[in-house]
C-alpha positions in Angstrom: -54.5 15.7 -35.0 -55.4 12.7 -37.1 -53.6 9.5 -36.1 -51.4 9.2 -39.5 -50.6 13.0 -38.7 -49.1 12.5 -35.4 -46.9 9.4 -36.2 -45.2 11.8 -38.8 -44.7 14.3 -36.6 -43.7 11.9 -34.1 -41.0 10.8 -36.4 -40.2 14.0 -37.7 -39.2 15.0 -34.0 -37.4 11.9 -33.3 -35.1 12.1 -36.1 -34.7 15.9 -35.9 -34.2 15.6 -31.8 -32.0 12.5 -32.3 -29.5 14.6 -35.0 -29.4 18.0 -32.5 -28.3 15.5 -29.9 -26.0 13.7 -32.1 -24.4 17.1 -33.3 -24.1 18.1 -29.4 -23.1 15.4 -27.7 -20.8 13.6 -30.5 -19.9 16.3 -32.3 -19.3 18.7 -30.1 -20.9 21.6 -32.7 -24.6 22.2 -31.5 -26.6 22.8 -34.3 -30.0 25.0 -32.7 -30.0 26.6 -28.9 -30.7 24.8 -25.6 -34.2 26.1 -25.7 -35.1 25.3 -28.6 -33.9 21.6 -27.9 -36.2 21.7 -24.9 -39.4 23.1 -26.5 -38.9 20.3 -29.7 -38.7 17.9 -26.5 -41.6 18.6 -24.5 -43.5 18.5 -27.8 -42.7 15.2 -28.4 -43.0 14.1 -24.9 -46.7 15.4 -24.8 -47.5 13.8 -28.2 -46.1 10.1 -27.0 -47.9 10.7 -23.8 -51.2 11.2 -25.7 -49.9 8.4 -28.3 -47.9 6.0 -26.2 -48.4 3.2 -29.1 -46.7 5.5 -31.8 -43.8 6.0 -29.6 -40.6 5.1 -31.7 -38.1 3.3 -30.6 -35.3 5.4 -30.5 -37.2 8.2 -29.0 -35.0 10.5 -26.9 -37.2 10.3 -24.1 -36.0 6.5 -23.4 -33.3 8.6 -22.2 -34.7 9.8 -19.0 -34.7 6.7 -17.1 -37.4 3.6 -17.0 -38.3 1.7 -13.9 -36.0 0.4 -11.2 -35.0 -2.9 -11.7 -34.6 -6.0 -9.2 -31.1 -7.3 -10.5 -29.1 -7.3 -13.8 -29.5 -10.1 -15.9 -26.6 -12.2 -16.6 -25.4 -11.3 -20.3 -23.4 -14.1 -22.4 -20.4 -12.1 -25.1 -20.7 -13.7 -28.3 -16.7 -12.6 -28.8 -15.0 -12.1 -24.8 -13.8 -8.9 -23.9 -10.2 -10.0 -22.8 -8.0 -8.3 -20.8 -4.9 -6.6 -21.9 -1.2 -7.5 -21.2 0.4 -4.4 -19.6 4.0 -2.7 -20.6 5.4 -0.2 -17.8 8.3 1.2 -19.8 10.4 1.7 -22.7 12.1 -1.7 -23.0 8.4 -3.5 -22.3 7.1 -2.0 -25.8 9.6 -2.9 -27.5 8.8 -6.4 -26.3 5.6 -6.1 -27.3 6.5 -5.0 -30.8 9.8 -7.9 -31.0 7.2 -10.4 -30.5 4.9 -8.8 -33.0 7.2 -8.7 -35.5 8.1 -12.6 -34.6 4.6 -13.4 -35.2 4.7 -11.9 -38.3 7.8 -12.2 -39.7 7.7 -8.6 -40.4 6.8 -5.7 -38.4 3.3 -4.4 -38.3 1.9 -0.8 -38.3 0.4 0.3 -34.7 -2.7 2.3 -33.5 -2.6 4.6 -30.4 -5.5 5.0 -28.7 -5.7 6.9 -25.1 -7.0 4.3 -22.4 -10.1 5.8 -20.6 -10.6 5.1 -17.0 -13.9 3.9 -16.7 -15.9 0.8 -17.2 -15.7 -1.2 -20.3 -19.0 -2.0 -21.8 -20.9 -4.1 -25.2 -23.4 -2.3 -27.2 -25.3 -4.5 -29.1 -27.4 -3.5 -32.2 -29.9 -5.5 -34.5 -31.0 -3.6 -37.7 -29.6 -0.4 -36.9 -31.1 0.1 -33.3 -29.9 -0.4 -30.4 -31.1 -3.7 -28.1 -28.3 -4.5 -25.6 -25.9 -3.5 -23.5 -23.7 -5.2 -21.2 -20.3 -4.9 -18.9 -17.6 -6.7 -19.5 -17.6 -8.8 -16.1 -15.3 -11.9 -16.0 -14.9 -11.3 -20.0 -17.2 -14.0 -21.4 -20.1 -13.1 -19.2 -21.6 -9.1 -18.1 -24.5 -7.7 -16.5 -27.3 -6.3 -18.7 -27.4 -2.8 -17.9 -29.2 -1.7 -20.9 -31.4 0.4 -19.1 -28.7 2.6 -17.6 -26.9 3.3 -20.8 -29.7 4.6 -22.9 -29.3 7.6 -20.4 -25.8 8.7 -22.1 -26.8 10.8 -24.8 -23.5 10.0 -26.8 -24.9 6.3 -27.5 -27.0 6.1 -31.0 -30.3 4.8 -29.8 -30.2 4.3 -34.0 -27.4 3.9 -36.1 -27.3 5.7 -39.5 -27.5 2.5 -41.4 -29.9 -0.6 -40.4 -26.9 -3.0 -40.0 -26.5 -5.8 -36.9 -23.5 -5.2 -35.1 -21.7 -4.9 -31.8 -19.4 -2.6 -30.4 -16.7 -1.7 -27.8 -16.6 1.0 -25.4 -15.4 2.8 -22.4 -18.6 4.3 -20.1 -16.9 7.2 -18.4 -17.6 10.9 -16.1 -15.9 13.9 -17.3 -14.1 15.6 -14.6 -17.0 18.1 -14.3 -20.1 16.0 -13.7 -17.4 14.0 -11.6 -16.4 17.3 -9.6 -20.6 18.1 -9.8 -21.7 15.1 -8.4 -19.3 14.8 -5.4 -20.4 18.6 -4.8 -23.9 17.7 -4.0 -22.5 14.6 -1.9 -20.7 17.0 0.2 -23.6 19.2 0.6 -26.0 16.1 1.5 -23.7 15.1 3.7 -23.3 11.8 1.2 -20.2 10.0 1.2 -17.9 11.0 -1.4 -17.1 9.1 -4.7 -12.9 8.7 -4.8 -12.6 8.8 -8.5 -14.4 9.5 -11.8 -14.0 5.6 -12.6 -15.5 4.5 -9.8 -18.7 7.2 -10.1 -19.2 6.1 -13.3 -19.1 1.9 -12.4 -21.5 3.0 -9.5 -23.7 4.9 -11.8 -24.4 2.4 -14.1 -24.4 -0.2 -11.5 -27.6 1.1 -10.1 -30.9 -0.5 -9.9 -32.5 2.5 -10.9 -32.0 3.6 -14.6 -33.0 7.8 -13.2 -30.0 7.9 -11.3 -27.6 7.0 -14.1 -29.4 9.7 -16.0 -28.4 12.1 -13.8 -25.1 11.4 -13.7 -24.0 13.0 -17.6 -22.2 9.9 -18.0 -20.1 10.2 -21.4 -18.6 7.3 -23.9 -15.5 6.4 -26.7 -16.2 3.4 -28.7 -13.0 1.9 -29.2 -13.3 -1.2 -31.4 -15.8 -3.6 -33.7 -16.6 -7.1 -31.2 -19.0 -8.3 -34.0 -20.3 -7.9 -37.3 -22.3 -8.6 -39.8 -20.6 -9.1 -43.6 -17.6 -8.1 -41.9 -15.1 -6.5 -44.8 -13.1 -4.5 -42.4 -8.8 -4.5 -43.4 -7.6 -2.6 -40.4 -8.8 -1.5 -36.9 -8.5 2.2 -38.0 -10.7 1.6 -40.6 -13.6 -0.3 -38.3 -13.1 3.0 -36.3 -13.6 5.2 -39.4 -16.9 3.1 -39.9 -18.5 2.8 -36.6 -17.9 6.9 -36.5 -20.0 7.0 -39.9 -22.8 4.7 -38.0 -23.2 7.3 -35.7 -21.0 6.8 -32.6 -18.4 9.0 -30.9 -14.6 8.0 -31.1 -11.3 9.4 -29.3 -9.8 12.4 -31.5 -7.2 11.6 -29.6 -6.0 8.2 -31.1 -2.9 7.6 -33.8 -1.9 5.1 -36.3 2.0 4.9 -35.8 4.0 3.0 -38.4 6.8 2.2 -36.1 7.3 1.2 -32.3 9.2 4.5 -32.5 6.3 6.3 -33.4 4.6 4.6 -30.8 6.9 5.1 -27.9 7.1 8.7 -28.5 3.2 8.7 -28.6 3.2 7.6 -25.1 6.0 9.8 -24.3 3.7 13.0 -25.3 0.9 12.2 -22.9 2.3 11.4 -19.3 2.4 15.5 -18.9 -0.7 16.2 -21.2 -2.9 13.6 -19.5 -3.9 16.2 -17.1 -5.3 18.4 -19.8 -8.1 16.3 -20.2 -11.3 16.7 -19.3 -11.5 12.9 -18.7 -9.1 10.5 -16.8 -6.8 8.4 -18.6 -4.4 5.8 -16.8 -2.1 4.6 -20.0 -1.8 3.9 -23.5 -3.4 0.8 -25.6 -1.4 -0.3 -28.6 -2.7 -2.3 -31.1 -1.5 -4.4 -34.3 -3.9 -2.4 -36.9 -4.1 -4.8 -39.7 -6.9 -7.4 -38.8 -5.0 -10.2 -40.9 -2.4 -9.5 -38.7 -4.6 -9.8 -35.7 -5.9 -13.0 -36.7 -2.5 -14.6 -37.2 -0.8 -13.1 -34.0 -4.0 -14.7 -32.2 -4.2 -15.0 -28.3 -3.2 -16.4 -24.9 -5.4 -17.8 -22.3 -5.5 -14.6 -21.2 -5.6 -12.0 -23.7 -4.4 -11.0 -27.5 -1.2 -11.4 -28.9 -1.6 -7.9 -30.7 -2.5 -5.7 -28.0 -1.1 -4.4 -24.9 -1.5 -1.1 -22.4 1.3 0.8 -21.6 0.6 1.6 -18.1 1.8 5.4 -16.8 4.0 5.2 -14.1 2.3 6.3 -10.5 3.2 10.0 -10.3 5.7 11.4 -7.8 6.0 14.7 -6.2 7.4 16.3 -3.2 5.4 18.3 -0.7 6.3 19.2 3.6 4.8 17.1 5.9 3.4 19.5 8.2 1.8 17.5 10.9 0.7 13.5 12.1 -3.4 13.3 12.4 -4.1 9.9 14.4 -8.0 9.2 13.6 -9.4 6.0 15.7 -11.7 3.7 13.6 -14.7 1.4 14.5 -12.2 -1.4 15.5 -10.9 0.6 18.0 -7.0 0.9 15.4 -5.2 3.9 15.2 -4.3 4.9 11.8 -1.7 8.3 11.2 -2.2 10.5 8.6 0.3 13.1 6.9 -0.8 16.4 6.8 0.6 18.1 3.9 1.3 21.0 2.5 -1.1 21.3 -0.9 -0.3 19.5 -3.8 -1.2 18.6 -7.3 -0.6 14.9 -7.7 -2.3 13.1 -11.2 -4.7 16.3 -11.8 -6.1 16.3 -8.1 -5.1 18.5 -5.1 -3.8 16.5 -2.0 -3.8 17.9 1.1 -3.4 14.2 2.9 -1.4 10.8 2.7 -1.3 7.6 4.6 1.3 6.8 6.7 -0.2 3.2 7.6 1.2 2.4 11.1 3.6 3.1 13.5 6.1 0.5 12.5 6.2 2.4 9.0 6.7 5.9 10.2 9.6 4.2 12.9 10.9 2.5 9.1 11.0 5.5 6.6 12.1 8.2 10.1 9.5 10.6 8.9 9.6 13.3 11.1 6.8 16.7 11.4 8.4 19.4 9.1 10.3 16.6 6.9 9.9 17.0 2.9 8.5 13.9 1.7 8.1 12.3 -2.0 4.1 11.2 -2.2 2.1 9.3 -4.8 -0.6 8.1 -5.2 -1.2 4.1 -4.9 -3.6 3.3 -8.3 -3.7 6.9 -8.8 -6.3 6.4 -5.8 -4.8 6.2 -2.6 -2.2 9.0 -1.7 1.0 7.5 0.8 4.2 8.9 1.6 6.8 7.0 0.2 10.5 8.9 1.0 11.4 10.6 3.1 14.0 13.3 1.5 16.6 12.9 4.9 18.8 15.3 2.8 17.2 18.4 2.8 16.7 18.3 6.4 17.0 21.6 8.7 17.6 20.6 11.3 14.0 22.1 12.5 11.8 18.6 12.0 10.2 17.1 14.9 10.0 14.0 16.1 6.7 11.7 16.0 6.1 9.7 19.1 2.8 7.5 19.0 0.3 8.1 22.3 -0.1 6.1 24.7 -3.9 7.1 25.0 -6.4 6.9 23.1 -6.7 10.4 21.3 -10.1 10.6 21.3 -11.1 8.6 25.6 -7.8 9.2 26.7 -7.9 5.3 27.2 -5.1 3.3 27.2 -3.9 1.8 23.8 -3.1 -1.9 23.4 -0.8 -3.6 20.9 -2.5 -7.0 20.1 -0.6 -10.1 19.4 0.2 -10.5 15.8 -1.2 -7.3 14.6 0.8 -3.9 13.9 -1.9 -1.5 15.2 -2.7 0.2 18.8 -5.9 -0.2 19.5 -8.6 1.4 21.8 -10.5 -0.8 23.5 -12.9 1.1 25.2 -16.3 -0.1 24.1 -17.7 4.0 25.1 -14.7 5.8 23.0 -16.6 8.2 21.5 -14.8 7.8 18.0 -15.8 4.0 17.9 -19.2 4.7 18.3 -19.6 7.6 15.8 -17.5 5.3 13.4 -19.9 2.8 14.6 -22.8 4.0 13.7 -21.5 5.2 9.9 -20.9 1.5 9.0 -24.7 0.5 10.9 -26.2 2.8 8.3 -23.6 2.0 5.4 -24.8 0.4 1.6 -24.1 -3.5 2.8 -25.0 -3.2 6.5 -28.7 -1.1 7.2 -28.6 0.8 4.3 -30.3 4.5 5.0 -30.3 6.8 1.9 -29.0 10.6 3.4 -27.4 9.1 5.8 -23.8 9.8 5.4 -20.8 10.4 7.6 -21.0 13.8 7.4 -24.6 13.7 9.0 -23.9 11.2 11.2 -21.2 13.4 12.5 -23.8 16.5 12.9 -26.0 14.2 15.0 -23.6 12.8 17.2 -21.8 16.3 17.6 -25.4 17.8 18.8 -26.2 14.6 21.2 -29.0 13.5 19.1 -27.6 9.9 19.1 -24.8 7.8 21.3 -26.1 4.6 19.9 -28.0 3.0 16.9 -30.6 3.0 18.7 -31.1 6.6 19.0 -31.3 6.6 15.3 -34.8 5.3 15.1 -36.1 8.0 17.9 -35.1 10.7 16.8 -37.8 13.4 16.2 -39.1 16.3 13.3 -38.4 19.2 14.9 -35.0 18.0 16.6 -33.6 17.9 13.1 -35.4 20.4 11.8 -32.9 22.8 14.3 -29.7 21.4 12.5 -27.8 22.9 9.8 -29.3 22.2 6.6 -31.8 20.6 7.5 -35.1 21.4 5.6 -38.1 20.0 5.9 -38.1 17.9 2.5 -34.7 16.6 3.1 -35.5 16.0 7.4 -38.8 14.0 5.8 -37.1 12.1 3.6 -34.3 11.1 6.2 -37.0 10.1 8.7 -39.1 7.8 6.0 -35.5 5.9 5.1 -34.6 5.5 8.8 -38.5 4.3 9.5 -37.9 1.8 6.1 -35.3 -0.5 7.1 -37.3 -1.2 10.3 -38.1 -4.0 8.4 -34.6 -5.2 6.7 -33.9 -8.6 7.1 -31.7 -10.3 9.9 -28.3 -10.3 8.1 -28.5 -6.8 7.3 -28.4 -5.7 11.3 -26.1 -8.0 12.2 -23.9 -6.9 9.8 -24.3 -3.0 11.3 -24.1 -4.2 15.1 -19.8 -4.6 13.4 -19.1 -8.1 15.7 -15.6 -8.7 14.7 -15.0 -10.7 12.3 -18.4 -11.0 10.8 -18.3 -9.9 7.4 -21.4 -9.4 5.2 -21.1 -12.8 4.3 -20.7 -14.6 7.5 -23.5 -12.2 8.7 -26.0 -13.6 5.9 -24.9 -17.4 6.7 -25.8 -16.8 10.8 -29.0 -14.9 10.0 -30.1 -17.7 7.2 -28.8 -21.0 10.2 -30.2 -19.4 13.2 -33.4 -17.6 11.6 -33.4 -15.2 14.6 -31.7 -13.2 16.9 -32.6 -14.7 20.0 -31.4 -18.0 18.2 -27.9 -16.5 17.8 -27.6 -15.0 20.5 -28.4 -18.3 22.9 -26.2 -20.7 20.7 -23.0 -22.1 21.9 -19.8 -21.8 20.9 -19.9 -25.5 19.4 -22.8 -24.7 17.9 -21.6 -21.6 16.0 -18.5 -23.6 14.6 -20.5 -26.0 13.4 -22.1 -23.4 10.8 -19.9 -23.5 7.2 -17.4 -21.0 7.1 -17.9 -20.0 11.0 -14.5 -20.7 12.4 -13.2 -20.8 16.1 -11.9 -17.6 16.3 -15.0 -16.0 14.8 -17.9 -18.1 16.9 -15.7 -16.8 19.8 -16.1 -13.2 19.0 -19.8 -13.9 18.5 -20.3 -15.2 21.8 -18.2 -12.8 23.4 -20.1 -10.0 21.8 -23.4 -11.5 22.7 -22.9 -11.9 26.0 -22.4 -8.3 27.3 -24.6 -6.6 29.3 -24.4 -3.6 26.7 -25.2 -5.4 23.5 -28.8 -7.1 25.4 -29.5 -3.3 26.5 -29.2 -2.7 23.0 -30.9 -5.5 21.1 -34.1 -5.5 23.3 -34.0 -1.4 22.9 -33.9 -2.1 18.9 -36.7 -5.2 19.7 -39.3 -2.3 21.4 -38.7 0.3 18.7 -40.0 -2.1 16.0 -36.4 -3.1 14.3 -36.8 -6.8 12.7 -35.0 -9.3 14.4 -35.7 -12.3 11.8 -34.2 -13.5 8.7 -36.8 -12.4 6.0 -34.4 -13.0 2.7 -34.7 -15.8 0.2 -34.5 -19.4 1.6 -30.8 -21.1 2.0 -30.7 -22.6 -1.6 -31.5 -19.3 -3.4 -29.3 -17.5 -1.3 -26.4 -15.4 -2.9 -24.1 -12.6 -2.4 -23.6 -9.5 -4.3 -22.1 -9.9 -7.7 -22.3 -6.6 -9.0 -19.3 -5.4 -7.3 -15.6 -5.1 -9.1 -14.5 -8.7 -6.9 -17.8 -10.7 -9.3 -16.3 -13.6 -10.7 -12.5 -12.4 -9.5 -9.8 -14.7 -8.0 -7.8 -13.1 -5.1 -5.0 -13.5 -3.3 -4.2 -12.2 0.2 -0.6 -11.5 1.0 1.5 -9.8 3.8 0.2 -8.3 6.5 -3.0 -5.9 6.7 -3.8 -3.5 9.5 -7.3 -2.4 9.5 -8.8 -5.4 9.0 -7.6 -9.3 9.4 -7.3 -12.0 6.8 -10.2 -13.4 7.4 -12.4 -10.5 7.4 -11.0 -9.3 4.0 -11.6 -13.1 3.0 -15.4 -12.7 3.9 -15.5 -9.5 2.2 -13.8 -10.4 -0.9 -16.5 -13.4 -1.1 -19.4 -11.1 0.0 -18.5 -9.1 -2.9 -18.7 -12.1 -5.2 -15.6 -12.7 -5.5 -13.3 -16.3 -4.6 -10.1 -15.6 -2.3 -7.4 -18.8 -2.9 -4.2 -18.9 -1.1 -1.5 -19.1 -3.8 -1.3 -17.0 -6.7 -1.5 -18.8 -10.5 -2.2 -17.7 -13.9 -6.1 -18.1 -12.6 -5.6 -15.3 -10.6 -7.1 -11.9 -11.3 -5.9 -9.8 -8.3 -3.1 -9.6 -5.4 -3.9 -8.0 -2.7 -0.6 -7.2 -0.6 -0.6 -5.8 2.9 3.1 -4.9 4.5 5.4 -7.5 4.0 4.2 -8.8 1.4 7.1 -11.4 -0.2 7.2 -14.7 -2.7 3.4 -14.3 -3.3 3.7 -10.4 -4.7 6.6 -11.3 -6.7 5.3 -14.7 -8.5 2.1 -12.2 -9.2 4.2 -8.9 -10.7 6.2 -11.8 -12.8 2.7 -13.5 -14.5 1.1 -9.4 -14.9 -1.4 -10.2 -12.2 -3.0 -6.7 -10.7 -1.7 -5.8 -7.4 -3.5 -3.6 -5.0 -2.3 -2.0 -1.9 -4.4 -2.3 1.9 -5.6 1.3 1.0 -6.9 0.7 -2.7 -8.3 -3.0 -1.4 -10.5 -1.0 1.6 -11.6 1.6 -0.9 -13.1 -0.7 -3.3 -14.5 -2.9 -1.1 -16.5 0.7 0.4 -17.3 1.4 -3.5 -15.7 4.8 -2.9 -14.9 2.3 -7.1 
């Protein structure tokens, strides 16, 4: 074909692939068959590969996925993306709405619109096409994740009219890509993602554009940020317009004249929510009329005219049929209720947290009991009543062991803490949960190495220690369970890749107590080299920033036995890098692409499976600054048992509060 010829094909085939896609994924009302979709698609792919210089811009194959990146820019809003106040009943919108009305001296029409639960993004578009996207981070500054959203097919690569504008939205997984992914987890032995919210901030949080395109991520545009020759009256009507440009909006949302209209708008969806084929976790109201906006204005925080009427955490009553005790890598063990099936927020739970000892002696639960559960977040599931009433008089009681359930060691009750413990350095439970967080995401790092295979490994003796992970052979795991060739090869080449990690990222697998991420890049970065650490004094170890006495103590102490210098110089002769290879000490950083970047935290009450000062190194690992009294600065409360003064200054200002159980998962990125 002559050049001229194959740039109009070329653009014939983009704007005809670009309107299927738009009628199929925005629409919902496919216009020609999957096939012939594909066979318009591979003609244009082969034509771009010939042509690569006539490639148009909003070419569907941008979809696919470009090159990995290194990081994500930092990305400045030219309008922030504030947060919302929240309302948690009846009596809290019509707060909302007396204000309002105060504002206004009259009171103001509403619109409804269904809060996703995903990640809140910022498309950014210059003469129709699409050149920017962003997450909302701290509000005033994102991460440019451009790359990742071009794989959702619902976002216009090219709007219908060349205007320059930017727009709102929530990234989210429908419940079946969601329930799709985790599958293929579960058969890869992967850990599993908690939550569609979470898999959808951890898809477009990766490096690698591909694997976001494999996710079917999905997206609702749910307000204007900027535009140009802005003659927009009402938010409705910005919605009308950026659905004629092209994007995809919630069917879903409702203009309500009246607070009444609006309550019972809420009202309607705590039962239907489940319905859904996505997850919701409230209600946003808005003022509609954008003079109205303008006057009502904002606080330091967020607008005067909007708010989110939070659903309340949904109860239900199940029988606790048994108490599991699991022991973790610490050596704590934690209980677990073992229930009788349940449907609790649209997802089956079969198990709920029962914390510690202390709690299970407070609530009186007892094996056969009927219990009320929730779940914390809509995350975590825990038991919280114990219905004494419909007791039979058949219940059993719970009696903690003595022993460990896994060595048959004895359990300890440290000082200060709430746990038992098993403090057997050989307890087989500790090393297997030893060896998931040596290959976890912030410690070595080795893709297909979840706990589920871990498990297989250690269950078949093919490792007792780290170690054993770098001899292991072919044909060994060739024998196991699902274990192909392609999948054994590719395990092998990521366990033979992080031979060469840096320092910080082995130290932070060995678990020493207390060493967090953080405090594990700081030693690695001071000392340069294992043998450093491992010969410095205690003195010397205190003398590092942010190395306090109780932590260069554990160092030492871990240092110093004979099993951990069996194990170093075994990890020395099978090639493992014991030196600091990272960036030098004034371009060092931690993660920031984690839900703590750029978040204030406080720590209150007491936590079991980890101390305050290893959440604190976490929560700063993560990006994230941990202060010790809670202001209108702060973003998030974290509050352990016990929790007083601290959690209620924070419910009183609308500061987020997260429970032990939704803190650990987040910090794990099960988001």
């Amino acid at each position: 074909m002559a050049v001229e010829d194959v740039k109009i094909r070329l653009e014939e085939l983009t704007t005809l692939l670009n309107d299927y896609a738009y009628h199929y994924y925005v629409l919902d009302n496919p216009k020609v068959p999957d096939a012939e979709y594909d066979r318009l698609l591979r003609e244009l792919r082969t034509l771009e590969e010939a042509n690569p210089e006539l490639k148009q811009a909003d070419s569907p194959t941008e979809r696919v996925g470009g090159e990995p990146l290194d990081s994500f820019k930092k990305v400045q809003h030219d309008v922030p993306m504030l947060s919302l106040s929240n309302a948690f009943n009846e009596t809290e919108l019509r707060d909302f709405a007396r204000r309002a009305q105060q504002g206004l001296g009259y009171e103001p029409s509403y619109i409804c619109e269904l809060k996703i639960d995903g990640l809140a993004v910022n498309l950014k578009y210059e003469n129709g096409l699409f050149v920017q996207g962003a997450t909302r981070g701290d509000g005033t500054t994102g991460e440019d994740i451009t790359s990742n959203l071009k794989t959702i097919p619902s976002i216009p690569l090219k709007l219908k009219e060349n205007v320059t504008i930017d727009v709102r939205g929530e990234a989210f997984m429908p419940k079946k890509s969601f329930n799709r992914l985790n599958e293929a987890k579960e058969k890869n032995g992967e850990a599993l993602f908690a939550n569609p919210r979470n898999a959808a901030a951890g898809s477009l949080r990766q490096l690698d554009p591909k694997i976001a395109a494999k996710r079917n991520l999905d997206i609702f545009i749910y307000s204007v940020g900027k535009v140009e020759n802005n003659e927009l009256d009402s938010h409705h009507e910005a919605l009308s317009y950026v659905k004629e440009l092209g994007f995809k909006t919630n069917k879903e949302t409702q203009y309500c004249e009246t607070i009444e209209d609006v309550i019972a708008y809420c009202d309607s969806w705590l039962d239907k929510r489940t319905e859904l084929d996505y997850d919701i976790d409230g209600i946003v109201i808005k003022v509609d009329r954008i003079s109205d906006q303008q006057k009502l204005g904002f606080t330091a925080k967020s607008p005067r005219w909007a708010t989110a009427f939070k659903f309340p955490a949904e109860e239900v009553v199940t029988t606790l049929e048994d108490i599991e005790l699991s022991v973790g890598r610490t050596g704590v063990i934690t209980p677990t209720a073992i229930l009788t099936p349940v449907s609790v927020a649209g997802t089956t739970v079969k198990r709920a947290s029962l914390h510690n000892e202390d709690l299970i002696r407070e609530q009186d639960v007892k094996i056969g009991d009927r219990v009320t559960i929730k779940k914390a977040g809509d995350i975590i599931p825990k038991v919280v009543n114990v219905l004494t009433e419909q007791r039979t008089g058949k219940e059993k009681e719970f009696h903690m062991p003595t022993q460990c359930p896994e060595c048959e060691s004895e359990l300890v009750r440290i000082e200060g803490e709430v746990a038992l413990r098993c403090v057997n350095p050989k307890c087989p439970a500790q090393i297997r949960e030893g060896l998931i967080h040596f290959v976890s995401r912030n410690a070595m790092n080795i893709d297909g190495l979840g706990e589920k295979v871990i498990t297989q490994l250690f269950e078949h003796d093919l490792i007792e220690d780290v170690a054993d992970l770098y001899r292991l052979k072919r044909e060994e795991l060739l024998e196991l369970e699902r274990m192909g060739e392609k999948s054994v090869d590719n395990l092998l080449e990521a366990i033979d890749k992080t031979r060469n990690n840096s320092l910080e990222k082995l130290l932070f697998g060995l678990g020493i107590r207390y060493v967090g991420a953080k405090a594990a890049k700081t030693l690695a970065i001071t000392f340069d080299t294992v043998d450093n650490l491992m010969s410095a004094s205690v003195e010397e170890l205190e003398a590092v920033d942010e190395i306090g006495e109780k932590m260069a103590d554990a160092i030492k102490t871990y240092f110093e036995q004979k099993v951990v210098i069996d194990l170093i110089n075994e990890l020395k002769e099978l090639g493992i890098n014991m030196t600091y290879n990272g960036p030098k000490p004034q371009a060092a950083s931690v993660t920031s692409d984690t839900v703590f970047s750029g978040k204030t935290v406080v720590l209150t009450g007491t936590m079991e499976r980890m101390t305050r000062n290893e959440a604190k190194a976490e929560v700063e690992a993560q990006g994230g600054k941990v202060t010790g009294s809670v202001t209108n600065n702060t973003n998030l409360l974290v509050a352990g048992e016990k929790a007083g003064s601290k959690l209620r200054k924070a419910e009183d200002l609308g500061i987020e509060v997260w429970d032990e159980e939704r803190f650990i998962a987040e910090l794990n990125g099960d988001k």
